[in-house]
ZAMARGU-4260 file (C-alpha; in steps of 0.2 Angstrom, whole numbers, plus 5000, padded with zeros to 4 digits):
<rodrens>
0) 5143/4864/4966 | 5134/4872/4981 | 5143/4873/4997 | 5133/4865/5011 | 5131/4872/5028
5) 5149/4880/5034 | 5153/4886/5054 | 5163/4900/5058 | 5171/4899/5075 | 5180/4915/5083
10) 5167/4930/5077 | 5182/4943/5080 | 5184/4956/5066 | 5192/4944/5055 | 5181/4929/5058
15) 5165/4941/5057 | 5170/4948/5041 | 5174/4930/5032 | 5157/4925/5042 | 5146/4939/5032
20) 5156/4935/5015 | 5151/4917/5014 | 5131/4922/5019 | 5133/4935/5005 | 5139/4920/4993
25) 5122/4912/4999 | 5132/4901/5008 | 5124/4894/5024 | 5131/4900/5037 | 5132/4897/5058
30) 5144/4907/5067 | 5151/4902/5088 | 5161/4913/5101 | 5162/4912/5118 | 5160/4932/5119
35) 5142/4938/5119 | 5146/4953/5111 | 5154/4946/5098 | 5140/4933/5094 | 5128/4951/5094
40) 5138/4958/5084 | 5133/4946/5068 | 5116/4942/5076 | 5108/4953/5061 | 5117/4946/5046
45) 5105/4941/5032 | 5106/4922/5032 | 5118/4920/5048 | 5114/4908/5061 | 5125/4911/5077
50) 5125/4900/5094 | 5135/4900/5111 | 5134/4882/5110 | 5152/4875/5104 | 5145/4856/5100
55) 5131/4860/5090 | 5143/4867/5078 | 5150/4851/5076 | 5131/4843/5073 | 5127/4856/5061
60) 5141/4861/5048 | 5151/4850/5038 | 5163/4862/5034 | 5172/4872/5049 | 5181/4888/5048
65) 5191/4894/5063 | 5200/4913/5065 | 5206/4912/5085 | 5219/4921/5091 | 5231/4909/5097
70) 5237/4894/5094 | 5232/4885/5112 | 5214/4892/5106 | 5213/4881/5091 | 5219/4865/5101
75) 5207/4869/5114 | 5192/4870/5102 | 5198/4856/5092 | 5203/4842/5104 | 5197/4849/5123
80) 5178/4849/5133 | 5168/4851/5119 | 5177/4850/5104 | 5180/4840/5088 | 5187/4826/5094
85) 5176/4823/5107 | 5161/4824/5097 | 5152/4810/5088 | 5152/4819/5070 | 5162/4812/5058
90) 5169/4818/5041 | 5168/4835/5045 | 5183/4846/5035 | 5192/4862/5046 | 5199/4875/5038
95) 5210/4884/5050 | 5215/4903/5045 | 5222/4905/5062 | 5240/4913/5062 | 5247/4898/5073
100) 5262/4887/5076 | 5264/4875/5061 | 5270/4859/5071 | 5255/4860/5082 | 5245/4860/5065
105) 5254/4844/5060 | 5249/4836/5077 | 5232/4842/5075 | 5232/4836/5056 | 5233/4820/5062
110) 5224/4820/5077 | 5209/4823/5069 | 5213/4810/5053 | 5212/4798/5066 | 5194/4802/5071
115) 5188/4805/5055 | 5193/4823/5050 | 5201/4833/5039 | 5210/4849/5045 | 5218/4862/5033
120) 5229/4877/5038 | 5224/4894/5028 | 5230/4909/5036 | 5227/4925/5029 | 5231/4942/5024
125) 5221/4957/5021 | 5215/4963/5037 | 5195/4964/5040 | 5191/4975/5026 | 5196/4958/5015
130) 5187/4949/5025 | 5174/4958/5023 | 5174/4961/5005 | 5182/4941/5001 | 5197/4947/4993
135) 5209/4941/5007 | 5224/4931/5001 | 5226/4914/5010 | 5240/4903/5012 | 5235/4884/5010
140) 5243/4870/5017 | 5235/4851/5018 | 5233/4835/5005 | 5229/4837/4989 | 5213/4828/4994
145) 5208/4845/5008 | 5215/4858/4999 | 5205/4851/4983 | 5189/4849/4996 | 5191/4867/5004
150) 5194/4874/4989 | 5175/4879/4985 | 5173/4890/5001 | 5195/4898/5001 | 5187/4905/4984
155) 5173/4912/4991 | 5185/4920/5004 | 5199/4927/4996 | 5205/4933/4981 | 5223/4925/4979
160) 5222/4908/4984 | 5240/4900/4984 | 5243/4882/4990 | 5259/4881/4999 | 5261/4864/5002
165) 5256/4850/5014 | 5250/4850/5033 | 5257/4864/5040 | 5266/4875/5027 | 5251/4889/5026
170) 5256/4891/5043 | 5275/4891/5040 | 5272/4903/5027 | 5262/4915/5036 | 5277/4916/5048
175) 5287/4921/5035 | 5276/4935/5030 | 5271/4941/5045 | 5290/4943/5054 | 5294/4953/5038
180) 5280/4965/5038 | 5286/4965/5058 | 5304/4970/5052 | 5299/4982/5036 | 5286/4991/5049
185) 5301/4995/5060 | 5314/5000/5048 | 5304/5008/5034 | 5299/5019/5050 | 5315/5023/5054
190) 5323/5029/5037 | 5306/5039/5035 | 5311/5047/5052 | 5327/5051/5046 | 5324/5059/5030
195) 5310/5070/5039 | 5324/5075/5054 | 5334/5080/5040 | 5322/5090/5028 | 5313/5081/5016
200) 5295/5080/5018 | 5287/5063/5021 | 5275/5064/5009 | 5288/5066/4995 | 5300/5053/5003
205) 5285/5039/5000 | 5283/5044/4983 | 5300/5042/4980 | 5303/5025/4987 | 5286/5020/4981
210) 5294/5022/4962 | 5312/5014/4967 | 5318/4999/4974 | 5317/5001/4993 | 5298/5001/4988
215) 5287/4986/5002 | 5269/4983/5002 | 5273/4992/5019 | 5276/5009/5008 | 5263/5006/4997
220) 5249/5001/5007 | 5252/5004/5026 | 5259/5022/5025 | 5247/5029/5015 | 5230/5020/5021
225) 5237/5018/5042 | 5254/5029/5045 | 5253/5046/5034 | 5233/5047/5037 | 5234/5046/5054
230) 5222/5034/5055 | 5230/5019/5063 | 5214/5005/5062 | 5218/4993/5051 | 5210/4980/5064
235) 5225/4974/5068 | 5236/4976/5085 | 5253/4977/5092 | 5250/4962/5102 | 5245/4951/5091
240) 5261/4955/5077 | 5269/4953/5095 | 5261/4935/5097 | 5265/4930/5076 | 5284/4937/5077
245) 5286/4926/5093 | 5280/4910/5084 | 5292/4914/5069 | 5307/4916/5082 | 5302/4901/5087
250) 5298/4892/5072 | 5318/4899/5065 | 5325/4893/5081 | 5318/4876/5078 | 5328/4875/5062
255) 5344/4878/5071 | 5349/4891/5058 | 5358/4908/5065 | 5344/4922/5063 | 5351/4937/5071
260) 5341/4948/5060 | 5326/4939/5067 | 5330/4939/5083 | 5333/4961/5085 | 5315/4963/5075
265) 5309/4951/5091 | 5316/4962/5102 | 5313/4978/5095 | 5295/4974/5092 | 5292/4968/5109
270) 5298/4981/5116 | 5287/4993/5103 | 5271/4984/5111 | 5277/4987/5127 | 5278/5006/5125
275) 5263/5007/5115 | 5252/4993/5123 | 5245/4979/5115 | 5230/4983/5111 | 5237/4997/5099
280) 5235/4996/5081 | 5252/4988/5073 | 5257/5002/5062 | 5263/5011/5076 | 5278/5003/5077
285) 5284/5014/5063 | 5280/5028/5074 | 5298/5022/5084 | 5295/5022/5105 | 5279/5033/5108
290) 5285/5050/5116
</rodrens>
């Protein structure tokens, strides 16, 4: 079944890399920020539309996919001047991969059913280079009726599609996620520290944990591609893991379950962004406090 006409809203790194997958899938495909230079910076994708102009979106796709930063970004572009619920369209289906805060999903979820729409959480992981490439995995949460309709452009998008459950729980999932690569980032930096300080040499240290069981995707992917290389631009930054480990303090908090272990990486990260600044690429947390 074709997929008819799809908008991408928040042309960042994440949103112009999903935007250029779905033109690639001969998907068509109009793309909205506020920024300038970000709506330049896809203004030369073969098959890409892009406006400045928020409620033509809402005229012209059916299907809208949004990758903002925040969640009071994805409220505001839903229900504020300008957006979806404002707007005389009707039917339209929103597939949110925003890292944002799963009870305002649930209000939005509804929200939006009562004009008409349908709204389904599907945050991702995989950075921009899976964004890019459509191999990012994305957790889904909506009705069985939205996931089944989304389903057509999520596999377009990524790779591992997993359905989490109802409104809200791709959300809640990505929380989970995100506070333990938060957590793993810190301490797997800290035992690698350690074993340096005490002789051993990093490169052989990853190899040995890689093959063991203190082995994370943060030693098998992050060290190698961001840490050990030196490289450090994953596309990701200390500000925002800052943002998604705050909304999962949160989130825990709500549940009124003890979470001490959450509450030191909260700290400790936060402190981390402060010291490195938050526009720095996340992976240097496991560099410790910069010197």
């Amino acid at each position: 079944m074709a997929v008819q006409k799809v908008a991408v809203v928040g042309l960042g790194r994440m949103g112009q890399g999903m935007l250029a997958t779905l033109a690639r899938a001969g998907v068509p495909v109009i793309g909205y920020d506020v920024a300038a230079g970000a709506r330049e910076a896809v203004a030369t994708v073969p098959g890409a539309e892009v406006t400045a102009d928020l409620p033509a979106i809402w005229r012209e796709a059916e299907t809208i996919v949004l990758s903002l930063p925040f969640p009071a970004t994805v409220e505001a572009v839903l229900t504020g001047e300008g957006g979806l619920a404002a707007s005389p369209a009707s039917g339209r289906l929103v597939i949110d991969t925003s890292t944002s805060d799963p009870d305002l999903t649930r209000a939005l979820h509804a929200r939006l059913a009562s004009a008409g729409h349908t709204l389904v959480d599907a945050p991702v992981s995989g950075g921009p280079a899976g964004a890019a490439a459509g191999t990012l995995a994305i957790m889904v949460g909506g009705t069985a009726e939205a996931v089944a309709r989304a389903r057509p452009v999520l596999d377009i998008l990524g790779q591992k599609v997993s359905v989490v459950g109802g409104p809200g729980d791709g959300h809640i999932a990505k929380l989970v996620n995100n506070v333990l690569v938060a957590g793993q980032l810190i301490l797997a930096g800290e035992a690698m520290r350690v074993g340096v300080a005490a002789g051993a040499s990093q490169e052989g240290l990853i190899t040995v944990v890689n093959g063991a069981s203190g082995r994370s995707a943060v030693t098998e992917v992050n060290y190698p591609r961001w840490i050990a290389s030196g490289s450090f631009d994953s596309g990701f930054t200390m500000g925002l893991m800052a943002k998604d480990v705050g909304l999962a303090l949160a989130l825990a908090e709500r549940t009124g379950l003890a979470i001490p272990m959450l509450r030191e990486v909260r700290e400790r990260w936060n402190a981390l962004t402060r010291g490195w600044g938050p526009a720095a690429d996340f992976n240097r947390a496991a560099l410790g406090d910069p010197a």
